[in-house]
Each structure stands twice: as structure tokens, then as C-alpha cells.
C-alpha positions as CSV (number, residue, x, y, z in Angstrom):
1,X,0.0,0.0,0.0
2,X,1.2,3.3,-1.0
3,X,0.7,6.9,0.6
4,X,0.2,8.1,-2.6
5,X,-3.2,5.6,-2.8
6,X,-4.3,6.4,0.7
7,X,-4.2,10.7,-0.2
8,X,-6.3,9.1,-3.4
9,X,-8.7,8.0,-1.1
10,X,-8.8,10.7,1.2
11,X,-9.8,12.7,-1.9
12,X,-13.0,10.5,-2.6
13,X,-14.3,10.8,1.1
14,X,-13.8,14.9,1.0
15,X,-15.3,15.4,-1.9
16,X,-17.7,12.6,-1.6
17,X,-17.8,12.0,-5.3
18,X,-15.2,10.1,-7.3
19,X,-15.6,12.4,-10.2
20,X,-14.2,15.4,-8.4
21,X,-11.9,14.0,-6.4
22,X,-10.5,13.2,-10.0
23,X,-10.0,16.6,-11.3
24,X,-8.4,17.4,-8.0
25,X,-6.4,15.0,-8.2
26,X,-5.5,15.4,-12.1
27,X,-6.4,11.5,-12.4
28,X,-9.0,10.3,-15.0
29,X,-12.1,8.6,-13.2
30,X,-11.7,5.7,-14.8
31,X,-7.6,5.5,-13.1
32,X,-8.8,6.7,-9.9
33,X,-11.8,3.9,-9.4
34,X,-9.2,1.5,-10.8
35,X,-6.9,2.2,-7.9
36,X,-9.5,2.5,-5.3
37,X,-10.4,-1.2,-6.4
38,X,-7.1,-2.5,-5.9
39,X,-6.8,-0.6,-2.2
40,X,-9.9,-2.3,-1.3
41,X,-8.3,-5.6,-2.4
42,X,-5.2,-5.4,-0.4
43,X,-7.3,-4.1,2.6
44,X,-9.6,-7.0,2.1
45,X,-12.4,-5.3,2.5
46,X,-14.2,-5.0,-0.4
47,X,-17.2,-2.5,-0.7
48,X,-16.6,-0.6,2.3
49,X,-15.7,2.3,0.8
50,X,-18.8,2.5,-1.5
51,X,-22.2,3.6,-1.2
52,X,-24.9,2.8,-3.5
């Protein structure tokens, strides 16, 4: 796990959207949910971090 994934997700639960947290971020949505996926993989806990 990186620091650099954890500030990614930090991002996502200020803005509350992934979409923003983008553009802040100067990621594409698509890269951003791609690397939230893989934190939730290696934290093993798998939908925790998503609302529906």
C-alpha cells in the first residue's frame, strides 16, 4: 500500500464523489476507481468504501 493511494482516497471521502476527487487530483475517473479497487483488495475489505 502506498501513501500516494491512501491521499487518493482521502480525496474520494472529502469530496464525496469520485468524479471530483478526479479533477483534484489530475487523475482520470476511470484510473482513480481502478486504484481505489485494488486498495480495497489489499485491505480485504471489499465495498466498504462504497455507497450505492
Amino acid at each position: 500500500m502506498e501513501i500516494r493511494v491512501l491521499q487518493y482516497f482521502m480525496a474520494v471521502a472529502r469530496h464525496e464523489n469520485i468524479t471530483k476527487a478526479a479533477e483534484e487530483l489530475h487523475l482520470t475517473q476511470p484510473t482513480l476507481s481502478r486504484q481505489l479497487s485494488d486498495l480495497e483488495d489489499s485491505c480485504s475489505c471489499a465495498g466498504s468504501a462504497r455507497r450505492s
